[in-house]
KEKOLMAR-688735 format. One record per residue: residue in three letters; x negated, y negated, z negated of N, C-alpha, C, O in turn. Coordinates in steps of 0.1 Angstrom, whole numbers. Example, Ala and Ser with C-alpha at 12.3 -4.5 7.8 and 13.67 -1.06 7.14 Angstrom:
# KEKOLMAR-688735
[atom ALA,[-132,57,-78],[-123,45,-78],[-132,33,-78],[-142,33,-85]]
[atom SER,[-128,22,-71],[-137,11,-71],[-129,0,-79],[-134,-11,-80]]
***
This chain:
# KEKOLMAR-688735
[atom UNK,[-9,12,0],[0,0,0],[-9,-12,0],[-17,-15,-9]]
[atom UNK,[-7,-20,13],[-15,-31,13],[-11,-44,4],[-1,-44,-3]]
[atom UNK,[-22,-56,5],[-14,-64,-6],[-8,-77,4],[-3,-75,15]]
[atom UNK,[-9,-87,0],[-4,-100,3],[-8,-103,15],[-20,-102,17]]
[atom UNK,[1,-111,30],[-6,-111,37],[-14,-101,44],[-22,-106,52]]
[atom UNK,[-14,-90,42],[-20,-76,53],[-11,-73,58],[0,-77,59]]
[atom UNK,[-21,-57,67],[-9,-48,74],[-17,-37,76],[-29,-36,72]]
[atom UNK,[-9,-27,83],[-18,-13,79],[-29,-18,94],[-39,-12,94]]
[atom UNK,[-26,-28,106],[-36,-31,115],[-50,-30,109],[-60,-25,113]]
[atom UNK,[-48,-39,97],[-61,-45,91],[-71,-33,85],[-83,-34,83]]
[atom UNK,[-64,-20,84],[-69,-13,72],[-78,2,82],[-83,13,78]]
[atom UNK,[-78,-2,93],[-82,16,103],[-96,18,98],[-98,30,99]]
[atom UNK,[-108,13,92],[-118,16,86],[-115,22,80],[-117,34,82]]
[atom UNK,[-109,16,69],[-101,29,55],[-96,42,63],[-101,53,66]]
[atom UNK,[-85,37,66],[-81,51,73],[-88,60,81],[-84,71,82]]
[atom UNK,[-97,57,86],[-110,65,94],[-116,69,82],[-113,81,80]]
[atom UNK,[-121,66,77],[-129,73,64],[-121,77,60],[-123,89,61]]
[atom UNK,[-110,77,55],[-100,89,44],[-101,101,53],[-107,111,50]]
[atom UNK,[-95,98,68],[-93,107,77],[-104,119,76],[-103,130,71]]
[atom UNK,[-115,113,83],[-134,118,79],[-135,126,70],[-143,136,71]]
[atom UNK,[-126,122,57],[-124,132,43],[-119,143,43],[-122,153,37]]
[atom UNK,[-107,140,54],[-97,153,55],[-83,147,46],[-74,154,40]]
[atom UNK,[-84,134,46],[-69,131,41],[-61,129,50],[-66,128,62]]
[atom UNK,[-49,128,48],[-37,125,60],[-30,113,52],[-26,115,40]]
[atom UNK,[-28,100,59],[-26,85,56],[-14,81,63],[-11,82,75]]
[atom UNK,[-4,77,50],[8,73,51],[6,55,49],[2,51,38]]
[atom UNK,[9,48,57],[9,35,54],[25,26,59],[33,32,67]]
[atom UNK,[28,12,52],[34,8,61],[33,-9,60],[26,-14,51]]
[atom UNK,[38,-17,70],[41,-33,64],[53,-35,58],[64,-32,60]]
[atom UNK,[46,-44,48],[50,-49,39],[67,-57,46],[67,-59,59]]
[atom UNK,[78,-60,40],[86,-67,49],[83,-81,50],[83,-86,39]]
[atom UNK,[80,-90,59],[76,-104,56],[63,-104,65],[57,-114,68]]
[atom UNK,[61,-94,67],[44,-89,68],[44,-80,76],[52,-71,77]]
[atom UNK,[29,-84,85],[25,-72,99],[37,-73,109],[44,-82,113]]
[atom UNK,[37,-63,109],[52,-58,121],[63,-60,114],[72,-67,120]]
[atom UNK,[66,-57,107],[77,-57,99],[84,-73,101],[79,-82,107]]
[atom UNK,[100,-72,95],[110,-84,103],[101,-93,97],[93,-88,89]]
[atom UNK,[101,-108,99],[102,-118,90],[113,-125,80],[122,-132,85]]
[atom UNK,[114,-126,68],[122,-130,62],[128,-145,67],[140,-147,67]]
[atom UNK,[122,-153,70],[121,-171,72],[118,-175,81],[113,-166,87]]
[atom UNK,[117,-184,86],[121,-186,104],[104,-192,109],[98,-191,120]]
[atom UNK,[98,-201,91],[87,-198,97],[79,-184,90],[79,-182,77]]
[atom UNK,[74,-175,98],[69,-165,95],[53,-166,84],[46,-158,77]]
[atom UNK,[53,-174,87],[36,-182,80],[44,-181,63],[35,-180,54]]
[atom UNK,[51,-182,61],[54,-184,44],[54,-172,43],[56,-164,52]]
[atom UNK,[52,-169,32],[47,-157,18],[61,-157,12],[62,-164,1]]
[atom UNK,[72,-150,16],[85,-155,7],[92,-136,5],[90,-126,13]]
[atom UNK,[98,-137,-5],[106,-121,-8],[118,-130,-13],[116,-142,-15]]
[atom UNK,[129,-125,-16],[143,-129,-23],[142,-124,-36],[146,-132,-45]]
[atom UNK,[138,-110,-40],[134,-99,-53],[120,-93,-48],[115,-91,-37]]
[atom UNK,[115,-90,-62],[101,-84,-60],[106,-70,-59],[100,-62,-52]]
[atom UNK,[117,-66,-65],[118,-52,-65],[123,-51,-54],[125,-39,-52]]
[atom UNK,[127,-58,-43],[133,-54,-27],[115,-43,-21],[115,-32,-15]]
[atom UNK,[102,-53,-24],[92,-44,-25],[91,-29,-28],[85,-22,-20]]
[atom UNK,[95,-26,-39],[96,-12,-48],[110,-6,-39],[110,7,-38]]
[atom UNK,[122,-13,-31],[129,-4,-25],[128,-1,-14],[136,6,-9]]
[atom UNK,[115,-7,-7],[112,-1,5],[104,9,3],[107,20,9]]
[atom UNK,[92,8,-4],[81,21,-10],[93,31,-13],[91,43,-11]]
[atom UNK,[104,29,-17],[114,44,-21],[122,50,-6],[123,62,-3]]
[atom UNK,[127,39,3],[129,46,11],[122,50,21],[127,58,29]]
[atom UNK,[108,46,23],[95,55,30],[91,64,25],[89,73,33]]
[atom UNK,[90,67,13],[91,78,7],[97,90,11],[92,100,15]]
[atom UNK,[107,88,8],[121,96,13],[120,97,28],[125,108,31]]
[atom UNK,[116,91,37],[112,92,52],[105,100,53],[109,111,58]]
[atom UNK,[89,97,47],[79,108,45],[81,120,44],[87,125,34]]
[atom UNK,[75,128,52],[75,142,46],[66,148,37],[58,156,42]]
[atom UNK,[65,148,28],[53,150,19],[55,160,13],[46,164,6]]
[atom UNK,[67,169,14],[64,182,9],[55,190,10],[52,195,-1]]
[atom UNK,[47,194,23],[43,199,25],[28,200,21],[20,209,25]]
[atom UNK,[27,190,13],[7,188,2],[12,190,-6],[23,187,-10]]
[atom UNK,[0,201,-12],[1,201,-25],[-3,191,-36],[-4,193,-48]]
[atom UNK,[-6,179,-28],[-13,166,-37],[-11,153,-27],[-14,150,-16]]
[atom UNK,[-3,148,-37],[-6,132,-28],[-9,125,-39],[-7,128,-51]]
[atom UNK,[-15,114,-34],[-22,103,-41],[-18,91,-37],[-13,90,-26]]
[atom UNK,[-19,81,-43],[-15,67,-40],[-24,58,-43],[-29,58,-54]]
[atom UNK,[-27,48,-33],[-39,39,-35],[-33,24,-30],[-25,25,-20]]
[atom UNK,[-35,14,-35],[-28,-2,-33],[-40,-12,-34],[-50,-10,-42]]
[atom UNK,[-38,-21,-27],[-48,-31,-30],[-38,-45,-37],[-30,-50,-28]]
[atom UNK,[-38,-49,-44],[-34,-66,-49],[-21,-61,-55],[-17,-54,-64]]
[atom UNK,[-15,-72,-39],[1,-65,-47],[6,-56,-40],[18,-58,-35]]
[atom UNK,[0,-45,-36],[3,-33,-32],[3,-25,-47],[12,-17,-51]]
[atom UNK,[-12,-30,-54],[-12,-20,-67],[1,-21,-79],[5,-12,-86]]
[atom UNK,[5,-34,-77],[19,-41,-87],[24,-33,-81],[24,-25,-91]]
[atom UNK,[32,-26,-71],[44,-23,-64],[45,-9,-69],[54,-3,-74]]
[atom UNK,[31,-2,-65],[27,10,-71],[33,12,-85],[42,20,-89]]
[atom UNK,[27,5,-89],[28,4,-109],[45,2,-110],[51,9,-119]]
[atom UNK,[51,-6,-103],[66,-9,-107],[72,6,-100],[82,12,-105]]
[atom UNK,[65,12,-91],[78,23,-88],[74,30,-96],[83,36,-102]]
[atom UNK,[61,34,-102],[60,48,-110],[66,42,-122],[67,51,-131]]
[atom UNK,[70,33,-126],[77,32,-139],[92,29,-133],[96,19,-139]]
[atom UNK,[98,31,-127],[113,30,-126],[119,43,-112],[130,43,-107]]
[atom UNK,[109,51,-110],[111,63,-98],[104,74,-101],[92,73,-106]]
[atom UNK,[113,89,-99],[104,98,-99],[95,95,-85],[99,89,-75]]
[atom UNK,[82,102,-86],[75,100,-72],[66,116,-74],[65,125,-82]]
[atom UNK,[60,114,-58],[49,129,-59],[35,129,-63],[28,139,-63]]
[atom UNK,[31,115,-69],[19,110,-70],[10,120,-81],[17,123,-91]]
[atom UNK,[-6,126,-79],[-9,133,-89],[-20,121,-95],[-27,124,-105]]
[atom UNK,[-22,111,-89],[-32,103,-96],[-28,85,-89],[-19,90,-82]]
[atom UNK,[-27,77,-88],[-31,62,-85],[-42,56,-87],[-46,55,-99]]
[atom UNK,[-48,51,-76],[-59,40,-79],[-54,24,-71],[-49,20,-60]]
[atom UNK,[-61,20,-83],[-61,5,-76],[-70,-8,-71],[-78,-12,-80]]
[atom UNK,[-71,-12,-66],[-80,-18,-61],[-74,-34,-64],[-64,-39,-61]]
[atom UNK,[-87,-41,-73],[-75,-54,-77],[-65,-61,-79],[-62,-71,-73]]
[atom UNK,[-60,-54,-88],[-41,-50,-85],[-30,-67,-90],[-34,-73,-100]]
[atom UNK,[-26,-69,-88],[-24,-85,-90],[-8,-79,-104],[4,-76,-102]]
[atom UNK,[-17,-80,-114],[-10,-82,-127],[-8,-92,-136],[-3,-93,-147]]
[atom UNK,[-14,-103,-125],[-12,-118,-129],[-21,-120,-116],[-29,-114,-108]]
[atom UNK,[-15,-138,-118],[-25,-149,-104],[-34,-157,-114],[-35,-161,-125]]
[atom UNK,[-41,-156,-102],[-54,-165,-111],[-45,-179,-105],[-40,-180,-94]]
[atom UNK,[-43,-191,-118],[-40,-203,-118],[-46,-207,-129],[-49,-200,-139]]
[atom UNK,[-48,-226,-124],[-52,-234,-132],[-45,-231,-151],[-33,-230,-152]]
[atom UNK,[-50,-231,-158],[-54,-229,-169],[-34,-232,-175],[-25,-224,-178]]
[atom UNK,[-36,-246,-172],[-23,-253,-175],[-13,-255,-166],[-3,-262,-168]]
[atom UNK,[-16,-245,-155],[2,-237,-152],[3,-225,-157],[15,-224,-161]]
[atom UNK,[-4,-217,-159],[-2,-201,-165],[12,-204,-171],[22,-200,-167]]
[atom UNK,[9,-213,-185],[22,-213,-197],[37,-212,-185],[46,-204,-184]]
[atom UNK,[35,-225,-178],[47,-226,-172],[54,-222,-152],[64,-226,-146]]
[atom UNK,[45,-213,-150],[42,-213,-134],[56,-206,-132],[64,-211,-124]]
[atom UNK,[60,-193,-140],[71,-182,-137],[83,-196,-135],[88,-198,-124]]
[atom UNK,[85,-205,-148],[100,-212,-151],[97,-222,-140],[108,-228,-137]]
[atom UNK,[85,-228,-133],[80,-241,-129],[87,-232,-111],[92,-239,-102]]
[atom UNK,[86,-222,-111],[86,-214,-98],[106,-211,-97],[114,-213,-87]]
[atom UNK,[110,-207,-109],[125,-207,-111],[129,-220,-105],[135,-221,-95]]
[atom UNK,[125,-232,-113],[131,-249,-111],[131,-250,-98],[141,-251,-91]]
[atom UNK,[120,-250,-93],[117,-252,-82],[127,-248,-67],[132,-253,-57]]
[atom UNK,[125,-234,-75],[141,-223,-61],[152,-228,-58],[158,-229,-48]]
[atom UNK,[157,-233,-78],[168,-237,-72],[169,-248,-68],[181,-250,-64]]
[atom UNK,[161,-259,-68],[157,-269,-62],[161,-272,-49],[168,-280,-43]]
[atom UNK,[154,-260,-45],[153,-262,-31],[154,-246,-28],[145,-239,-29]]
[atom UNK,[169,-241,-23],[173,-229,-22],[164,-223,-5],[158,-212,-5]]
[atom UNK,[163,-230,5],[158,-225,13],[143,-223,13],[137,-231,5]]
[atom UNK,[135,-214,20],[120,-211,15],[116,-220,17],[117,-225,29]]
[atom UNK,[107,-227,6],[97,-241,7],[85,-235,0],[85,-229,-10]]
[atom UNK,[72,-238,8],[60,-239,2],[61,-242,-13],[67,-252,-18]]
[atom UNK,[53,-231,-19],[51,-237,-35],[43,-252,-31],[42,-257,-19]]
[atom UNK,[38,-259,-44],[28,-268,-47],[15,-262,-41],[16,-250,-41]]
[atom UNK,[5,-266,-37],[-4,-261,-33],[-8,-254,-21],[-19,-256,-15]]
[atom UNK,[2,-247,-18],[2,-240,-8],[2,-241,6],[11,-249,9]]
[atom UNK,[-5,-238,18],[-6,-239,28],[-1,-230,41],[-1,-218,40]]
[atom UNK,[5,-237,54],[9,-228,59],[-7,-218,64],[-17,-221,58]]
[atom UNK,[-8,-208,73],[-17,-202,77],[-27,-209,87],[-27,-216,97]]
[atom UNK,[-36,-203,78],[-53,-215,82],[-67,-206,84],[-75,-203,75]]
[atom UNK,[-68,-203,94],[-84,-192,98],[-97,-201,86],[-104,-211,87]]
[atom UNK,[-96,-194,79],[-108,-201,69],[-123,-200,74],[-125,-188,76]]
[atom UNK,[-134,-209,78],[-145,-204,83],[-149,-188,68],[-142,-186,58]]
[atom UNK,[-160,-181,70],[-162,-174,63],[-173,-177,52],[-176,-168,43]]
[atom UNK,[-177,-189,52],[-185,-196,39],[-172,-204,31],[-174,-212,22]]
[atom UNK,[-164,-202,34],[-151,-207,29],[-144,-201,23],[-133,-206,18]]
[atom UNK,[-148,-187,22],[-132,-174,20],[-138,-166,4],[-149,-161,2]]
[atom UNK,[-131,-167,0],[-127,-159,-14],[-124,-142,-16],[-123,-136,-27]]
[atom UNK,[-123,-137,-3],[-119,-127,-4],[-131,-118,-1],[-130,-107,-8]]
[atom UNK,[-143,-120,8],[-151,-108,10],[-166,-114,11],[-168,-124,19]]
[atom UNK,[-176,-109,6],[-189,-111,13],[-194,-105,27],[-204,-109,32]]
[atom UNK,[-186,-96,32],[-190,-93,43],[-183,-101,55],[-172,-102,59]]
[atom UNK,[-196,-107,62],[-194,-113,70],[-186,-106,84],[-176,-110,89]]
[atom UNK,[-196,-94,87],[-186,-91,97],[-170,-84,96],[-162,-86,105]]
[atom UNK,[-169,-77,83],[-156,-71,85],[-145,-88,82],[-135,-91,88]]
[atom UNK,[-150,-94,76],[-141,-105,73],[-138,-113,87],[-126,-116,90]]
[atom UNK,[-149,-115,95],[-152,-120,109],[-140,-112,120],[-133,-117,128]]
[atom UNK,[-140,-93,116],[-132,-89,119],[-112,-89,118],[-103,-87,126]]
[atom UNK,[-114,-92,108],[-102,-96,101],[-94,-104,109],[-86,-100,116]]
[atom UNK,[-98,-118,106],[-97,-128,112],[-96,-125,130],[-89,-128,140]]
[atom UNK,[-103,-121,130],[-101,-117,149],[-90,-112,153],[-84,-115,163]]
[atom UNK,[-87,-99,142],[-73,-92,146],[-64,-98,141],[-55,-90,139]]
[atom UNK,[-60,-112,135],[-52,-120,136],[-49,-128,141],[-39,-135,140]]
[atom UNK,[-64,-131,151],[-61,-144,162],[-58,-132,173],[-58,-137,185]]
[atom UNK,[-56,-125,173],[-53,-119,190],[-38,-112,185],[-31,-106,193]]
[atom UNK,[-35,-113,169],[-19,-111,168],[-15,-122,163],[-24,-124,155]]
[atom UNK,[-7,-132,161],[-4,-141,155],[6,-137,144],[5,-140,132]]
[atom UNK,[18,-128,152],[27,-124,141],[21,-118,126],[28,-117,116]]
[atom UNK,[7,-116,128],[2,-108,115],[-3,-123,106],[-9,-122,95]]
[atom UNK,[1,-138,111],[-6,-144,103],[6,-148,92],[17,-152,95]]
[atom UNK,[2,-147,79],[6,-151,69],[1,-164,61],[-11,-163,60]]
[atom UNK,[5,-172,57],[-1,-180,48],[3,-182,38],[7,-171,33]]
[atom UNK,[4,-195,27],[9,-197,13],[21,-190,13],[28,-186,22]]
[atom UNK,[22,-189,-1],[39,-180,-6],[50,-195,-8],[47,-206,-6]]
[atom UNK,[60,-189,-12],[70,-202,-13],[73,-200,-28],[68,-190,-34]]
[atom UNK,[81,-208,-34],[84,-212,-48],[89,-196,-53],[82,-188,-58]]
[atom UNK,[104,-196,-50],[108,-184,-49],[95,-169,-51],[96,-163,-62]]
[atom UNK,[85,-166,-43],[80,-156,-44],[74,-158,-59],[75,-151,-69]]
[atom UNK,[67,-171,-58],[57,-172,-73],[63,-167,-80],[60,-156,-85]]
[atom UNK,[74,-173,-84],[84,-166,-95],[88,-151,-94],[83,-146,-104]]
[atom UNK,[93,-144,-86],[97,-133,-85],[80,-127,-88],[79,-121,-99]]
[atom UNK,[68,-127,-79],[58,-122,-83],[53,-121,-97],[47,-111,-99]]
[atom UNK,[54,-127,-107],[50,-135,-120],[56,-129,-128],[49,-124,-138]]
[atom UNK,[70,-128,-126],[82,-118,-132],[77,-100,-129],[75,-92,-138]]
[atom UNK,[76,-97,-120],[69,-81,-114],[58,-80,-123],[58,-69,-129]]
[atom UNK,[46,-89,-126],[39,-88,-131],[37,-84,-145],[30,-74,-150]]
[atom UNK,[49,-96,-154],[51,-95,-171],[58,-81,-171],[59,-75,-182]]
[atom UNK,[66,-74,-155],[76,-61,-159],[61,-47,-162],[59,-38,-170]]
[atom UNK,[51,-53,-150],[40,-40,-151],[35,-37,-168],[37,-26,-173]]
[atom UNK,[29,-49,-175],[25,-51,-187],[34,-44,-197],[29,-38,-207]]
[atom UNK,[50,-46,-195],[63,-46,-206],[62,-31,-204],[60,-25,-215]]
[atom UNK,[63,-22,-195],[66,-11,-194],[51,0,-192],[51,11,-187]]
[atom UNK,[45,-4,-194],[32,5,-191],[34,18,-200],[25,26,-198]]
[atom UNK,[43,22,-209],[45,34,-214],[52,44,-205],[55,56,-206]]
[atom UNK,[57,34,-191],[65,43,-181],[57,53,-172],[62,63,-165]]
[atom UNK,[41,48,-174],[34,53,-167],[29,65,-169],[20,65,-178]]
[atom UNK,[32,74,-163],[29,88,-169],[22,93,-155],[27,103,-150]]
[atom UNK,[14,89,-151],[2,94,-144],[-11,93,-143],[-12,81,-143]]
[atom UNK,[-24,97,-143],[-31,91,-143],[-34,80,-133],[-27,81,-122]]
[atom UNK,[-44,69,-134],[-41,56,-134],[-61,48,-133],[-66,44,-143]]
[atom UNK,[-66,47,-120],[-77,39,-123],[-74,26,-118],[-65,25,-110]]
[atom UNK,[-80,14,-124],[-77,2,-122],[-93,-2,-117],[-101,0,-126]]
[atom UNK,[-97,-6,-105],[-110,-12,-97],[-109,-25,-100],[-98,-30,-95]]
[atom UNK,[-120,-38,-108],[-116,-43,-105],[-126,-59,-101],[-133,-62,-110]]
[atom UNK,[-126,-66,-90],[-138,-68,-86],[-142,-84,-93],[-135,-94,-94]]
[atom UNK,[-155,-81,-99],[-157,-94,-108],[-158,-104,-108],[-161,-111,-118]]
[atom UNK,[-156,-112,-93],[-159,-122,-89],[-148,-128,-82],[-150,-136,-73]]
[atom UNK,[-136,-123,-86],[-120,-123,-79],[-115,-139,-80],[-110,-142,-91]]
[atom UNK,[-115,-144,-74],[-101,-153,-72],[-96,-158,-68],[-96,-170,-66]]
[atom UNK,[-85,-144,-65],[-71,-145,-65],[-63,-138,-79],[-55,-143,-87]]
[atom UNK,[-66,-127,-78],[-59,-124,-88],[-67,-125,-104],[-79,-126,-106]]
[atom UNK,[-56,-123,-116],[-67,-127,-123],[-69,-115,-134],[-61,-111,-143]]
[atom UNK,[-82,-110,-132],[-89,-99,-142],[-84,-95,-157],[-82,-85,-163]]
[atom UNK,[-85,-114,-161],[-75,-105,-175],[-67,-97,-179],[-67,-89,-188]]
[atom UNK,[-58,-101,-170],[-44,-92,-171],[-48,-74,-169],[-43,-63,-174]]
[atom UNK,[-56,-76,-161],[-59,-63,-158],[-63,-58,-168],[-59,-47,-170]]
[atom UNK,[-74,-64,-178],[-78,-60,-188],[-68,-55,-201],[-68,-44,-207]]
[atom UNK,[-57,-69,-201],[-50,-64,-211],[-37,-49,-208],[-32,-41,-216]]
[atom UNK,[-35,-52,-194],[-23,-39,-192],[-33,-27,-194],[-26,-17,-198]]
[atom UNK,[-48,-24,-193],[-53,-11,-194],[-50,-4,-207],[-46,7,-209]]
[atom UNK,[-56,-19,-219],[-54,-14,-231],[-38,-15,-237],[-36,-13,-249]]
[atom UNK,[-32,-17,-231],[-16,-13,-235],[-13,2,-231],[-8,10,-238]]
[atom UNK,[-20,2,-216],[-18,18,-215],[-22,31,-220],[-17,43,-222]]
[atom UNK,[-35,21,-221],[-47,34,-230],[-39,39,-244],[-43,48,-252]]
[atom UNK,[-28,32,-245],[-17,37,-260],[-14,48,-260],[-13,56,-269]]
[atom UNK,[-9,48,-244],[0,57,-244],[-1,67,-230],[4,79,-230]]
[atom UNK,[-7,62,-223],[-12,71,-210],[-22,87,-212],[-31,85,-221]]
[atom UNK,[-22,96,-209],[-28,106,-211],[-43,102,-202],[-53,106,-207]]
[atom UNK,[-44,97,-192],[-53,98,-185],[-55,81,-176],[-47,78,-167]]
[atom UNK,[-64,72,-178],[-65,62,-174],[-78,53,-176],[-85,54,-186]]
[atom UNK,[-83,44,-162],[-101,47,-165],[-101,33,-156],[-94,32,-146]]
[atom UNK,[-110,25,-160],[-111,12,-154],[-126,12,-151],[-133,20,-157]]
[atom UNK,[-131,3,-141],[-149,1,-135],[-145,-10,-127],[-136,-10,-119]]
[atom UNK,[-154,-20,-131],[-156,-31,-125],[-162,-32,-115],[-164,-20,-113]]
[atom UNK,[-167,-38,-107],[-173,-41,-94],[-183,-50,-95],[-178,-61,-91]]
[atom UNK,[-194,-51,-99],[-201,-62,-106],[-208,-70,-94],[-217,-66,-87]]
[atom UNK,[-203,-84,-92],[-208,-90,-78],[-199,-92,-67],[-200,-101,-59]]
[atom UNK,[-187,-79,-67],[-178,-84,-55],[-162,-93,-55],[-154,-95,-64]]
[atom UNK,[-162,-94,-45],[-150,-106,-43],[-138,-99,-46],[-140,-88,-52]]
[atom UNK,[-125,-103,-44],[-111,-97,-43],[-109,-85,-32],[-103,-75,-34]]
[atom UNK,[-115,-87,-23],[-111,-75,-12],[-120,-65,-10],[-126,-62,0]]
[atom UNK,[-119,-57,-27],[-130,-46,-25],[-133,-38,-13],[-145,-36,-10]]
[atom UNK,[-121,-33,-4],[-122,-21,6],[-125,-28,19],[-123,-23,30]]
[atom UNK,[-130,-43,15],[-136,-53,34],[-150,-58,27],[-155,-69,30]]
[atom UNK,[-154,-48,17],[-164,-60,7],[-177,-55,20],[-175,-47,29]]
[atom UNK,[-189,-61,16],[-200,-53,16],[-203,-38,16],[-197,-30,9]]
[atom UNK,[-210,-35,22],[-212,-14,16],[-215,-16,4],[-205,-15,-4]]
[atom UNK,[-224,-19,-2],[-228,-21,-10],[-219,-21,-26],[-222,-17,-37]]
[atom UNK,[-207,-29,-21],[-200,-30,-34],[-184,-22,-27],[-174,-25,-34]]
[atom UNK,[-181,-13,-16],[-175,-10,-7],[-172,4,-12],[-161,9,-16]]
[atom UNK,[-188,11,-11],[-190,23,-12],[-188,25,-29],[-181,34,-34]]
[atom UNK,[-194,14,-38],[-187,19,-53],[-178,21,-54],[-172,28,-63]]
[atom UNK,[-171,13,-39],[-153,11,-45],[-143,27,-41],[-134,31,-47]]
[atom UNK,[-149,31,-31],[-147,42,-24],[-148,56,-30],[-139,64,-28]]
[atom UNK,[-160,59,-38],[-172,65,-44],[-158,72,-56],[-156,83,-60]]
[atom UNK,[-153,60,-60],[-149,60,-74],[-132,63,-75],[-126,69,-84]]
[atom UNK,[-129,58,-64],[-117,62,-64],[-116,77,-56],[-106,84,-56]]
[atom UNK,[-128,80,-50],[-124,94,-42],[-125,101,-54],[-114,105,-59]]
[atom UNK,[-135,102,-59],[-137,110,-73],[-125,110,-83],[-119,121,-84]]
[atom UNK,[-122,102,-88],[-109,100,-94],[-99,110,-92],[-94,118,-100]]
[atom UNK,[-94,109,-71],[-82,118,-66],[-87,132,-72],[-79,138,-80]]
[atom UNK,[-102,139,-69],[-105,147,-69],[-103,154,-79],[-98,166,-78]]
[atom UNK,[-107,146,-95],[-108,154,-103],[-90,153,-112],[-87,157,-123]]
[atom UNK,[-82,148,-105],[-65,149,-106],[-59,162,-106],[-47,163,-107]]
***
């Protein structure tokens, strides 16, 4: 499950290496996102109506899927693919024998002094202005040079990135709208509130130099889980950006390394 702004276009590296493994890879877009409809007329906003409309599409792919036939599936998410993960295994049976995550967005990194108020500041706001409007801040979609981007040190896969979005346009996304912040923020405080739902094992990757999403959170849902989870195991990324699985090899292959092992020993 990809995160914010992806699509399974972005990810055929990954999937070539799982494949290489001998996995067989179920992916899809997100709604709003990739191929998938657009919600809003401009397609560049980051907008959902409910976070959990997220969690009801993962259930009815699911149910499309045929996955009877392994005896093991696994689930892997990057951002807010890993939130979506986390929300269905706590409100859905699923087939999953392990989850990993790859900087899983259990909060946003924001300035200090929105944190207190961003969820109600993001409510005011919606009903403000019922149709999708750019949060504060936010931009429609913008090719960032790559001494500019937050998300990877690797120059070329990032270089790549960006390429397969100038030769698709529909894959471009940019800032979220009021509405999403809120609904995202809310998904977030539900991962934290219910982490005793989580009855699978559970690694959380998380890369130390992230921002977008923000690390603490990640810190504090582990040790809520660690309460109550039978099996659950966190490793930092020491040096890389937000988009572990476009990072560097270097901080790429820990990322890879760690989570194959993980499936393995499930």
């Amino acid at each position: 499950m990809n995160g914010r702004i992806e699509c399974c276009a972005k990810y055929q590296e990954l999937f070539y290496d799982l494949f290489q493994l001998g996995y067989d890879i179920y992916s899809y877009d997100h709604r709003g996102q990739g191929w998938s409809e657009s919600l809003v007329n401009n397609h560049t906003i980051g907008h959902i109506n409910e976070f959990d409309d997220y969690v009801k599409d993962l259930d009815c792919l699911l149910k499309e899927f045929d996955l009877s036939k392994y005896n093991k599936c696994y689930a892997l998410g990057h951002s807010m693919g890993g939130n979506i993960i986390t929300r269905y295994v706590q409100t859905h049976s699923h087939p999953f024998q392990s989850i990993a995550l790859t900087a899983p967005m259990f909060g946003i990194n924001l300035p200090w002094y929105l944190k207190p108020i961003a969820s109600s500041l993001g409510q005011l706001l919606t009903a403000l202005h019922p149709k999708p409007t750019l949060a504060p801040g936010q931009t429609y979609y913008v090719s960032k040079a790559f001494e500019q981007n937050r998300l990877s040190h690797s120059k070329i896969r990032y270089h790549w990135f960006r390429n397969l979005y100038e030769k698709h346009p529909e894959f471009q996304v940019g800032g979220v709208s009021t509405r999403w912040i809120w609904q995202a923020l809310v998904a977030c405080k539900q991962c934290y509130l219910m982490t005793r739902q989580v009855q699978v094992p559970l690694l959380v990757l998380q890369a130390s130099e992230d921002e977008i999403v923000d690390n603490q959170s990640q810190v504090k849902f582990l040790k809520k889980l660690a309460k109550t989870s039978r099996v659950c195991a966190f490793k930092i990324i020491y040096g890389a950006k937000h988009e572990l699985l476009f990072e560097q090899d270097q901080f790429r292959n820990q990322t890879l390394d760690s989570l194959l092992t993980f499936f393995e020993q499930s």
